[in-house]
Jmol script that loads the backbone (N, CA, C; Angstrom):
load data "model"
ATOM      1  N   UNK A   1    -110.858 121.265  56.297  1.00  0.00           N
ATOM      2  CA  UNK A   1    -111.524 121.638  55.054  1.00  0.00           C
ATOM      3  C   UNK A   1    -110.789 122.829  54.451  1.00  0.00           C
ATOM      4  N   UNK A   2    -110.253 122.925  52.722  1.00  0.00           N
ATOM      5  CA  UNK A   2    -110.121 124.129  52.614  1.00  0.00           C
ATOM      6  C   UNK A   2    -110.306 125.314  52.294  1.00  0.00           C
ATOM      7  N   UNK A   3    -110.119 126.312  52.747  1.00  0.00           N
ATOM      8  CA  UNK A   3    -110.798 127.526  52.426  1.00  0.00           C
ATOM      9  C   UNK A   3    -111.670 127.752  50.693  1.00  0.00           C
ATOM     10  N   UNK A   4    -112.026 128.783  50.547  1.00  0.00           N
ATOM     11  CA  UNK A   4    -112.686 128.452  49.195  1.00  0.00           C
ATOM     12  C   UNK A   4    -112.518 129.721  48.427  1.00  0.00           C
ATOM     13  N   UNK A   5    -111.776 130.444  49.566  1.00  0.00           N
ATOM     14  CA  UNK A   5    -111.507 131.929  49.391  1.00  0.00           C
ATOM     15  C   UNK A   5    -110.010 132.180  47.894  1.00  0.00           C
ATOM     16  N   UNK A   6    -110.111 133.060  47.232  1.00  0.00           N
ATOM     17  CA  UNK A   6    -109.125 133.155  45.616  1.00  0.00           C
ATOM     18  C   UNK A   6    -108.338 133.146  46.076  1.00  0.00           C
ATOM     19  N   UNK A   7    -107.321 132.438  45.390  1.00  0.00           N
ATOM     20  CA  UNK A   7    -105.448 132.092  45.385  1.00  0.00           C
ATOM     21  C   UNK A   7    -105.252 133.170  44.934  1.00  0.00           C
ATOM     22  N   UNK A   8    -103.896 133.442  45.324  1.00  0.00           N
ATOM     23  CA  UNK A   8    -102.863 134.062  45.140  1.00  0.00           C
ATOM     24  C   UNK A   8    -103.129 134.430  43.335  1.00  0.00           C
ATOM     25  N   UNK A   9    -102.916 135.479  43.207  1.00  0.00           N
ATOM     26  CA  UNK A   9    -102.859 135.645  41.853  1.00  0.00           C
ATOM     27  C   UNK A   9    -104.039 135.672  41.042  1.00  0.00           C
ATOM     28  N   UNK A  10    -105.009 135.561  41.708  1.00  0.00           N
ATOM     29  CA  UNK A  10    -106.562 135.570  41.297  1.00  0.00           C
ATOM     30  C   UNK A  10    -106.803 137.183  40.721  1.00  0.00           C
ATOM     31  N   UNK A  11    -107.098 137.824  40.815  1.00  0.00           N
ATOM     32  CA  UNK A  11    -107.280 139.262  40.187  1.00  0.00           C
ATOM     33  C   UNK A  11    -107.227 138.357  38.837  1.00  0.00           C
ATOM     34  N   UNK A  12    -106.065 139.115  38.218  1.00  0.00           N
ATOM     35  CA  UNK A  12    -105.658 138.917  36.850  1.00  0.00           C
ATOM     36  C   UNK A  12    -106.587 137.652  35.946  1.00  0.00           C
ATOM     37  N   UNK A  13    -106.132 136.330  36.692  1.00  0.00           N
ATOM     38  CA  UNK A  13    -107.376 134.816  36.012  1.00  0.00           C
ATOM     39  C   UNK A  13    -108.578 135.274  36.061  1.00  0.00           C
ATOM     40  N   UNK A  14    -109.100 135.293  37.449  1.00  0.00           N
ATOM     41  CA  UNK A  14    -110.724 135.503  37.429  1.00  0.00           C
ATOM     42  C   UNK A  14    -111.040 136.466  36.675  1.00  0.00           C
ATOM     43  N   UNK A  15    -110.341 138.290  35.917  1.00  0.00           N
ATOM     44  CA  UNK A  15    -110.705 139.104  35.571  1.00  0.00           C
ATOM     45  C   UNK A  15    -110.811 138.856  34.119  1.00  0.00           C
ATOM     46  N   UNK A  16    -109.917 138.095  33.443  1.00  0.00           N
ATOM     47  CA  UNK A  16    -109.466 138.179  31.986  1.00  0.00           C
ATOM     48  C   UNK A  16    -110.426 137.501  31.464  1.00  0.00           C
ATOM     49  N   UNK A  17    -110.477 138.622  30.013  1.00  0.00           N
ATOM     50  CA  UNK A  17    -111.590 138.157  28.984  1.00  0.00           C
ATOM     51  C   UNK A  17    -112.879 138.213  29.522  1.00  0.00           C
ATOM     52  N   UNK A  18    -113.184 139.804  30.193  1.00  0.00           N
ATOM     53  CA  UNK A  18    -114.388 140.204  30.516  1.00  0.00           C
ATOM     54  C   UNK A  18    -115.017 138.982  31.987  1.00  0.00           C
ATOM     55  N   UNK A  19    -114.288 138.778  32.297  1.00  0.00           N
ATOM     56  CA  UNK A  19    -114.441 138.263  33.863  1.00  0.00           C
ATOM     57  C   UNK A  19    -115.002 136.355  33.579  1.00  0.00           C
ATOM     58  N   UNK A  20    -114.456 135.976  32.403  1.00  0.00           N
ATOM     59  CA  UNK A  20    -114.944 135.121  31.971  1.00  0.00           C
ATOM     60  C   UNK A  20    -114.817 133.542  32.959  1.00  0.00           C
ATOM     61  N   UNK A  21    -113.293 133.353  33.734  1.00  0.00           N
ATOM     62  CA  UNK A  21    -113.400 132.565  34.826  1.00  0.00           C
ATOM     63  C   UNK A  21    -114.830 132.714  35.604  1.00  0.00           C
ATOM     64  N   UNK A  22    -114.980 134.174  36.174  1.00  0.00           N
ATOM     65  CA  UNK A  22    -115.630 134.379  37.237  1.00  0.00           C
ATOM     66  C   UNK A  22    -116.542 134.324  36.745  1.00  0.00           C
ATOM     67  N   UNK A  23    -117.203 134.755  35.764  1.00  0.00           N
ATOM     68  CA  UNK A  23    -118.845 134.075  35.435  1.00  0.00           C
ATOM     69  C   UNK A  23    -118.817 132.691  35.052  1.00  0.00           C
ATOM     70  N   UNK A  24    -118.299 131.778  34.710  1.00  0.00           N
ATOM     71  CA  UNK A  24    -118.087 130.196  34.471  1.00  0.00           C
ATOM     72  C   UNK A  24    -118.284 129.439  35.752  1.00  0.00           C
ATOM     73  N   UNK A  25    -117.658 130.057  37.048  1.00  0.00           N
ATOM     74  CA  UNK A  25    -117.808 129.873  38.427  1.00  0.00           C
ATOM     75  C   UNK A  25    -119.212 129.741  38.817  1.00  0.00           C
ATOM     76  N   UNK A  26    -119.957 131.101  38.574  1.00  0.00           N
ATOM     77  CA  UNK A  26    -121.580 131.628  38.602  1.00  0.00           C
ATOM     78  C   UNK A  26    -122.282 130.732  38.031  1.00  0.00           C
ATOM     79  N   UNK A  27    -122.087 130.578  36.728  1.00  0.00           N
ATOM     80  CA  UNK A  27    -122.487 129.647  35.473  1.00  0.00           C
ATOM     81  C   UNK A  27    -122.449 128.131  36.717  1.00  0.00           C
ATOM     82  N   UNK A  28    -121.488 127.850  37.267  1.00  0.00           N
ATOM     83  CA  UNK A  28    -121.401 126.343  36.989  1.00  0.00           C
ATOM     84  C   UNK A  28    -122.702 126.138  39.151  1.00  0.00           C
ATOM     85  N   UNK A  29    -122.810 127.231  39.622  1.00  0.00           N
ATOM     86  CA  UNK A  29    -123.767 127.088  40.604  1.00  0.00           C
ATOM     87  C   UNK A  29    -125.104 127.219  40.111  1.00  0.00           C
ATOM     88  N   UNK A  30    -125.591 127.751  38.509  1.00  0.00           N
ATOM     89  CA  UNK A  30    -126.524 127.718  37.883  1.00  0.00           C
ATOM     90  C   UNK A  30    -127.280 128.956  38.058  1.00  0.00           C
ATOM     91  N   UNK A  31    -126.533 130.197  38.231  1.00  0.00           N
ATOM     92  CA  UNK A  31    -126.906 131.557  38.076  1.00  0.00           C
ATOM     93  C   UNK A  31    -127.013 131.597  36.711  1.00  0.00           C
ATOM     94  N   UNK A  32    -128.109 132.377  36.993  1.00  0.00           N
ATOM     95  CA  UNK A  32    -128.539 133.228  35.225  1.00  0.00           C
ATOM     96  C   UNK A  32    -127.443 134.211  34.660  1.00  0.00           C
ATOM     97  N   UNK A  33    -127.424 134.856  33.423  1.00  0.00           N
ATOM     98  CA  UNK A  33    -126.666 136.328  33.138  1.00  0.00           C
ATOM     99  C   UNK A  33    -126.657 137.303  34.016  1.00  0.00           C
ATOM    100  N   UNK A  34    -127.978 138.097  34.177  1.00  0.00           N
ATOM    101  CA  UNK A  34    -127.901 139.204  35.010  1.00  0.00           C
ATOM    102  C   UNK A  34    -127.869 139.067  36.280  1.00  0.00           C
ATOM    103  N   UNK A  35    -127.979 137.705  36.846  1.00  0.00           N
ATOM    104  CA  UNK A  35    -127.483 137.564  38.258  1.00  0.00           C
ATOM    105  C   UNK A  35    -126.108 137.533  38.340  1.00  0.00           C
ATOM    106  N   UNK A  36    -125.330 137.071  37.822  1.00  0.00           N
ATOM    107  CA  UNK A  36    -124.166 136.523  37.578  1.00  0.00           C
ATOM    108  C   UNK A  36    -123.300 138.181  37.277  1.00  0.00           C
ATOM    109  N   UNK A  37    -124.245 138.906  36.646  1.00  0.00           N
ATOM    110  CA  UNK A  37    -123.714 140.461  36.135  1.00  0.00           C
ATOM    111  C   UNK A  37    -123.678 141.276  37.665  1.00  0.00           C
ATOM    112  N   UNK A  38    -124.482 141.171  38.517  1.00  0.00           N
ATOM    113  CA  UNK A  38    -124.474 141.313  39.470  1.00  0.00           C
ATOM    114  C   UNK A  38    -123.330 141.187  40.374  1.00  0.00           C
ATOM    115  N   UNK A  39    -123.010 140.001  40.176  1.00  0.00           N
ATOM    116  CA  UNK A  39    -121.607 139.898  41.217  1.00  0.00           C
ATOM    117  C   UNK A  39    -120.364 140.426  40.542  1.00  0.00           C
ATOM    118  N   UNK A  40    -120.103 140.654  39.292  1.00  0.00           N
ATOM    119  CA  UNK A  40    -119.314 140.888  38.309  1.00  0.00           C
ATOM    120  C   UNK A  40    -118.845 142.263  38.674  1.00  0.00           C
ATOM    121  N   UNK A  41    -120.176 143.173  38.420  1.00  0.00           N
ATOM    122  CA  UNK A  41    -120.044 144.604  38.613  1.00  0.00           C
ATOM    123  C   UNK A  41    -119.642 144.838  40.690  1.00  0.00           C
ATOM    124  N   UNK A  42    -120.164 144.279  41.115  1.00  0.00           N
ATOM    125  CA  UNK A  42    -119.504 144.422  42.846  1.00  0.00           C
ATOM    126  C   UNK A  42    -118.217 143.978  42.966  1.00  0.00           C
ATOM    127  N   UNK A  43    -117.725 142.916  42.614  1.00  0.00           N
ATOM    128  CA  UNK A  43    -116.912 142.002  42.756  1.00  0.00           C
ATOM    129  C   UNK A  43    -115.815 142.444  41.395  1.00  0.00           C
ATOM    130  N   UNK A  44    -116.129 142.837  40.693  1.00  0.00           N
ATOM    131  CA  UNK A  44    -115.174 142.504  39.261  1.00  0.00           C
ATOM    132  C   UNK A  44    -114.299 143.272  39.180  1.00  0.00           C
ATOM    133  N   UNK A  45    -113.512 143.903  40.266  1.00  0.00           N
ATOM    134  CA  UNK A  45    -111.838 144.770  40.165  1.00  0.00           C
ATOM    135  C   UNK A  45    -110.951 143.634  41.253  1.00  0.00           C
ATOM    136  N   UNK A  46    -109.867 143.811  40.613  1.00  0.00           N
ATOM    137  CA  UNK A  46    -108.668 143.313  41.567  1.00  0.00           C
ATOM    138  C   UNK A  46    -108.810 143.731  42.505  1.00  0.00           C
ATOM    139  N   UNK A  47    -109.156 144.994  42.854  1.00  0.00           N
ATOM    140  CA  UNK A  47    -109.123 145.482  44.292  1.00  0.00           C
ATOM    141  C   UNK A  47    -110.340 144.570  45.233  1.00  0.00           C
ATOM    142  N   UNK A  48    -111.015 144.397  44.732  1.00  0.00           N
ATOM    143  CA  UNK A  48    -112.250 143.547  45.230  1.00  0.00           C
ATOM    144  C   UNK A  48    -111.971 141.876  45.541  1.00  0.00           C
ATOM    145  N   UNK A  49    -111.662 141.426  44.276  1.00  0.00           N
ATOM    146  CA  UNK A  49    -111.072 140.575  44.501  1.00  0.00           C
ATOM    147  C   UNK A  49    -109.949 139.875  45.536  1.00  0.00           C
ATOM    148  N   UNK A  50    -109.135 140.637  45.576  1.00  0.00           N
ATOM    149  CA  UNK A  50    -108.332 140.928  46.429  1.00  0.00           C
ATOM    150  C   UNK A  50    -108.593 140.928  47.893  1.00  0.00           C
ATOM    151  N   UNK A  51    -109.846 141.695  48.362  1.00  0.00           N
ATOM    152  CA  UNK A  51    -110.169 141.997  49.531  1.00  0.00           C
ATOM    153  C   UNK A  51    -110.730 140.197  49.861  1.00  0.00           C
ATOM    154  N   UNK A  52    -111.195 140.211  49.122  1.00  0.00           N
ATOM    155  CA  UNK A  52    -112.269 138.401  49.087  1.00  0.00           C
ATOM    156  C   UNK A  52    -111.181 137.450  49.417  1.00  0.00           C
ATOM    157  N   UNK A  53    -109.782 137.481  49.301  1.00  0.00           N
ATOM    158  CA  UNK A  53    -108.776 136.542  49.808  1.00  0.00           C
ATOM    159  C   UNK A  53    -109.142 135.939  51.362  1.00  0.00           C
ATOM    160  N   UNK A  54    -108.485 135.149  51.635  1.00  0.00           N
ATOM    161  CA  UNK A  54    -108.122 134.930  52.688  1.00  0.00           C
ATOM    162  C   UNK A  54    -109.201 134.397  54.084  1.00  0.00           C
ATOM    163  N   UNK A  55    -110.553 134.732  53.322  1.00  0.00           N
ATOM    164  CA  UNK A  55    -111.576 133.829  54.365  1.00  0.00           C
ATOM    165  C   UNK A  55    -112.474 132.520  53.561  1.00  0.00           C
ATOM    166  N   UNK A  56    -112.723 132.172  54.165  1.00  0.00           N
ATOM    167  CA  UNK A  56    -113.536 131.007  53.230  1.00  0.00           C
ATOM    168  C   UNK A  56    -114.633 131.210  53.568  1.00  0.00           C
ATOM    169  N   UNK A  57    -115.978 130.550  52.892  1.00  0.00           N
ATOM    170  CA  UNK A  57    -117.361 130.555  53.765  1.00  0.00           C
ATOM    171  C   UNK A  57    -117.805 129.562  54.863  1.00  0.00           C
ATOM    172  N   UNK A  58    -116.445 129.847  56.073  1.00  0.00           N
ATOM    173  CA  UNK A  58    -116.762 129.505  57.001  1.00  0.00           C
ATOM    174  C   UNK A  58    -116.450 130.714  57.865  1.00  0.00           C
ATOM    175  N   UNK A  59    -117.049 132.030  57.441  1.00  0.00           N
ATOM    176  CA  UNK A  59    -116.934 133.278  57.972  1.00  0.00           C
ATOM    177  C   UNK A  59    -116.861 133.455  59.683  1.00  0.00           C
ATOM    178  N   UNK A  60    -118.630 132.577  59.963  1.00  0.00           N
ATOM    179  CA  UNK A  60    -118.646 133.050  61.418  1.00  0.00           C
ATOM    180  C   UNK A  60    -117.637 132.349  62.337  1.00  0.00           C
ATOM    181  N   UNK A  61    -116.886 131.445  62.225  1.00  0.00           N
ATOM    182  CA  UNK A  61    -115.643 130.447  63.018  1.00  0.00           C
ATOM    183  C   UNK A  61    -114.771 131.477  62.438  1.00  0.00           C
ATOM    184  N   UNK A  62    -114.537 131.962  61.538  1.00  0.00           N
ATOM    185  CA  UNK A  62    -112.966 132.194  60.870  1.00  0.00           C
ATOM    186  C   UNK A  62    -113.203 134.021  61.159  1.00  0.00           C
ATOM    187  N   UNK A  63    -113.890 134.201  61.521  1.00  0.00           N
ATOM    188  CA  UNK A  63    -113.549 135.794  61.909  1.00  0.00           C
ATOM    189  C   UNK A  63    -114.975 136.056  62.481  1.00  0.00           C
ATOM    190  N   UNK A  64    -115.402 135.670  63.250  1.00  0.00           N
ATOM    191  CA  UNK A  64    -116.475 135.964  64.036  1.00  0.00           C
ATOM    192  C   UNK A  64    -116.539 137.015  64.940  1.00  0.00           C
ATOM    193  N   UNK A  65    -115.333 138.104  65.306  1.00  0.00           N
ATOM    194  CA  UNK A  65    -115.887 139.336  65.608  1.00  0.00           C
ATOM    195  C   UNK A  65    -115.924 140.324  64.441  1.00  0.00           C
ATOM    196  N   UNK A  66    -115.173 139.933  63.509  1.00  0.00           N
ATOM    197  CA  UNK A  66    -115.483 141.026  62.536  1.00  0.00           C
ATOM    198  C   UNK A  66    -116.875 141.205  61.957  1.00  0.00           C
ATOM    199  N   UNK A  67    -117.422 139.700  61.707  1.00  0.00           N
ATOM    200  CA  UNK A  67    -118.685 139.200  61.318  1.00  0.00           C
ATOM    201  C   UNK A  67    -119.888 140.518  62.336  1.00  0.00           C
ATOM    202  N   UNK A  68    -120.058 139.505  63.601  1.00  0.00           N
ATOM    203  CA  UNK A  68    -120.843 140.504  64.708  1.00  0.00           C
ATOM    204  C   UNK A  68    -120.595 141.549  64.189  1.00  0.00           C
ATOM    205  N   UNK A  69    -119.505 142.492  64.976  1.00  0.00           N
ATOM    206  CA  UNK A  69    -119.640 143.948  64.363  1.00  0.00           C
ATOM    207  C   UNK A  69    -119.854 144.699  63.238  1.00  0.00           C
ATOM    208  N   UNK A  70    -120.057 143.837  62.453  1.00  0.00           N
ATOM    209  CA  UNK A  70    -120.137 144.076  60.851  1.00  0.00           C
ATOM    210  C   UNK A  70    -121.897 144.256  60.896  1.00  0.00           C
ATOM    211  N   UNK A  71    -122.247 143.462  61.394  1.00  0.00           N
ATOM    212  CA  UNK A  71    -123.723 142.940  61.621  1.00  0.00           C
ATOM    213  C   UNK A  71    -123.976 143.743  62.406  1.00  0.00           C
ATOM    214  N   UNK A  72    -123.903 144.278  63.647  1.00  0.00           N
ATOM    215  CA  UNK A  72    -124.602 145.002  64.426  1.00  0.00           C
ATOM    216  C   UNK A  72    -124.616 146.278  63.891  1.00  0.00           C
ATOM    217  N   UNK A  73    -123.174 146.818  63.618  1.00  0.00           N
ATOM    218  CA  UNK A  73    -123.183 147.867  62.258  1.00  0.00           C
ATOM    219  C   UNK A  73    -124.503 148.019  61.347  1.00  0.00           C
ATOM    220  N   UNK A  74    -124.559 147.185  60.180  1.00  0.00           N
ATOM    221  CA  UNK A  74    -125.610 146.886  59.383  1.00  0.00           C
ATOM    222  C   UNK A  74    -126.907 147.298  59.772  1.00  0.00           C
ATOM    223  N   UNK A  75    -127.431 146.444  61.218  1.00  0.00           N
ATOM    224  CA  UNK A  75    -128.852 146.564  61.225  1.00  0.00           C
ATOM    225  C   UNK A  75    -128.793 148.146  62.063  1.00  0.00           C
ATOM    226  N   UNK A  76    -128.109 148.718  63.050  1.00  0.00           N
ATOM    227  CA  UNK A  76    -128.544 149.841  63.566  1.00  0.00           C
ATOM    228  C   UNK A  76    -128.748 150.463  61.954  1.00  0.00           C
ATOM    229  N   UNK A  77    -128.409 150.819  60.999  1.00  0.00           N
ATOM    230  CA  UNK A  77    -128.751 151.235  60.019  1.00  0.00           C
ATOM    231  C   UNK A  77    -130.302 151.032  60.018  1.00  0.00           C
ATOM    232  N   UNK A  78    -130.657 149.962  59.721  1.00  0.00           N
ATOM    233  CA  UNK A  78    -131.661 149.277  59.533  1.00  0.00           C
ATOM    234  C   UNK A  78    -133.011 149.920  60.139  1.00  0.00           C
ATOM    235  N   UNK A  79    -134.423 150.364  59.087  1.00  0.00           N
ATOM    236  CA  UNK A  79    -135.628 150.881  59.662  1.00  0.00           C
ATOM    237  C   UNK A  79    -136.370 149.697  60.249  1.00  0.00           C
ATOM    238  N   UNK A  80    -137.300 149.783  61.340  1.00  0.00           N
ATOM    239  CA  UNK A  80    -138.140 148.481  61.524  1.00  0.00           C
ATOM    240  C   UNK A  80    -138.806 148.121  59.917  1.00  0.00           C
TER     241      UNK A  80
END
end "model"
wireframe off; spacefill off
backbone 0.3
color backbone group
């Protein structure tokens, strides 16, 4: 199966014309505006983008200790 994670060169497409790929993406799973604004503003620098390369959402097989420790991280945060 293949990954689902941005090609090469993604920054620049997904960003241009006010992130207009990347909300069309949102748009086409049937997110609203301000949900969709949501991922925009987290997600919406090259640098971000960028980081999002290279895994697909088959996270827990494709990097499953980073996952765990990421997670165990997280919840010690976490109040009952």
């Amino acid at each position: 199966m293949a990954a689902i994670g941005a090609p090469s060169g993604a920054p620049p497409t997904f960003l241009a014309d006010d992130a207009s790929v990347f909300r069309d993406l949102f748009e086409g799973y049937g997110l609203e505006s301000a949900e969709i604004q949501i991922y925009v503003d987290a997600l919406g620098t090259p640098e971000a983008i960028d980081a999002a390369e290279g895994i697909s959402h088959w996270v827990p097989e494709q990097a499953a200790e980073e996952l765990g420790r990421l997670l165990l991280q997280h919840f010690a945060g976490s109040g009952p």
